[in-house]
Each structure stands twice: as structure tokens, then as C-alpha cells.
N, C-alpha and C positions, 0 to 999 in steps of 0.2 A: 318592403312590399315589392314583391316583383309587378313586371312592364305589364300593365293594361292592354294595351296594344300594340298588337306586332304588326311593324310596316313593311312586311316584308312577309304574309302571309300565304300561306296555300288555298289552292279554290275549294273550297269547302262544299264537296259534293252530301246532300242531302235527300234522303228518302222519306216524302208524305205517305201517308195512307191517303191515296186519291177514291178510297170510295168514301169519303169524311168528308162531308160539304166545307166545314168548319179549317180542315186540313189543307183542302185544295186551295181557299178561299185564301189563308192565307199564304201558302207556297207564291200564288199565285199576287200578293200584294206586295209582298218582301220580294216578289223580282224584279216589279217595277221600280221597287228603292232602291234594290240595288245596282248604285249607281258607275262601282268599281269593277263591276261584273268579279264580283269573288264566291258567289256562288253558283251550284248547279242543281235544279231539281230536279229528282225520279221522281218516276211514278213507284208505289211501293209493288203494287199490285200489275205489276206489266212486267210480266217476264224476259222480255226485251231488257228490261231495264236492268235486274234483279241477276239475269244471268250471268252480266258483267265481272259481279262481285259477290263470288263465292264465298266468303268469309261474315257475310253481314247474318245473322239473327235475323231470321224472318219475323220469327214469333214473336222475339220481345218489340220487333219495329212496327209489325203490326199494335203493338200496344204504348208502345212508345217511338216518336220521330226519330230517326238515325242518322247519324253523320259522320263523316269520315274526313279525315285530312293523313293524319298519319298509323292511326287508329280508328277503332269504333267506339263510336258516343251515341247512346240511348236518354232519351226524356228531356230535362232542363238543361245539360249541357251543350246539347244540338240546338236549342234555342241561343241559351248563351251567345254560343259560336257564331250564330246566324248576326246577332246581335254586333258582335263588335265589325263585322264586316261593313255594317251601313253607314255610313257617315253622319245620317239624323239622327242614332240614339246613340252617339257617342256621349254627348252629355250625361244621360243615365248609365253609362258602364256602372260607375260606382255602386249605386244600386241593386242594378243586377250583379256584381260581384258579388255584394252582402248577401246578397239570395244564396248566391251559389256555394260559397263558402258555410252557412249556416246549415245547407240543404232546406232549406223551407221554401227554396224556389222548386228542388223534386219535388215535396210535397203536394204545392201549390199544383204543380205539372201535372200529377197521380192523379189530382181528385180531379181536375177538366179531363183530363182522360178517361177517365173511367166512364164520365156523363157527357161523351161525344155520342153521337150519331154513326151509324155505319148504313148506308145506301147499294147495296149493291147492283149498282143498274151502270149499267155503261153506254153513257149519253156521249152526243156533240152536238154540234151545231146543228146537223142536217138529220138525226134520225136518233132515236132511245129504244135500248132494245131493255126486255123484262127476264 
């Protein structure tokens, strides 16, 4: 079985779909986990963000979270990835290995995908425009 965890990681930059309450919500939970600072979130939909990196799947990222370290990773693997970064669900690697290796963790991914929400309104704190 190769190494679970590599301590010697890259920052694993990640693109949400921030008009996905669901998506932001948790970009926005997993940053506060993470404690190593190994990741980084875009905004999917912020071309600021997007222009960076020419090479990403807009389309499939809009349907699936993307991620990048050495490559591009679309759906349950960009979770994964997210995953082993945190220190708190290191206990469940194994798990989520089994997911990933069987693909029933894609699966799993597809079908909450498909029954997100998409919000197109671009709020802050001080003002929400329609």
C-alpha cells in the first residue's frame, strides 16, 4: 500500500463554485481547519482568480471542485486532497481512501452535485446586488 500521507506536501490550491452557498460554506470551514495552512481557496467564478490558471476546466469545475497541486483534479479527489491536509480527519484517511479507490466516493460526489444550489447574486457584507 503506498504512503497515505505525504509530509512533505504541496499547497494545494482549490477552486469552489462561490455562487453555491453549500460550496462556499464549506471552503470557507475547511480554512478555518486548516491548521498547516496547505491550502488555498478561489473563488471559481472570479476571474481574478481564474485568470491565474489557464489550464483548469472551467466547465467541468463549475460542476465539479477543482484542484491542483501538480495537476488538475476534478470532483472527489479535490476533496480527498483537501482531506488529507487537515490534521482532524487524519484518522479517517482510510476511509476516505476506500471511497476513492472503489470510486463510490465520485459517485457519492455526482449525486450532492447535481442537487446543489447555484445562487447567482454577488453579496458581502455591506451591500447584495440582483
Amino acid at each position: 500500500m503506498t504512503q497515505l500521507i505525504d509530509y512533505n506536501m504541496k499547497k494545494l490550491i482549490v477552486f469552489y463554485d462561490n455562487w453555491c452557498p453549500n460550496c462556499t460554506k464549506f471552503a470557507h470551514t475547511t480554512q478555518k481547519l486548516d491548521l498547516l495552512n496547505l491550502i488555498d481557496f478561489k473563488e471559481l467564478r472570479n476571474e481574478k482568480h481564474t485568470n491565474q490558471f489557464i489550464e483548469i476546466n472551467i466547465e467541468l469545475a463549475k460542476q465539479q471542485m477543482a484542484s491542483y497541486t501538480k495537476k488538475w483534479n476534478y470532483g472527489y479527489i479535490s476533496i480527498y486532497l483537501i482531506f488529507l491536509r487537515i490534521p482532524l480527519f487524519w484518522i479517517s484517511i482510510p476511509f476516505f481512501w476506500l471511497l476513492k479507490i472503489t470510486k463510490f466516493g465520485q459517485y457519492l460526489y455526482k449525486e450532492l452535485a447535481l442537487k446543489r444550489k447555484i445562487i447567482p447574486l454577488h453579496c458581502d457584507e455591506n451591500s447584495c446586488m440582483l
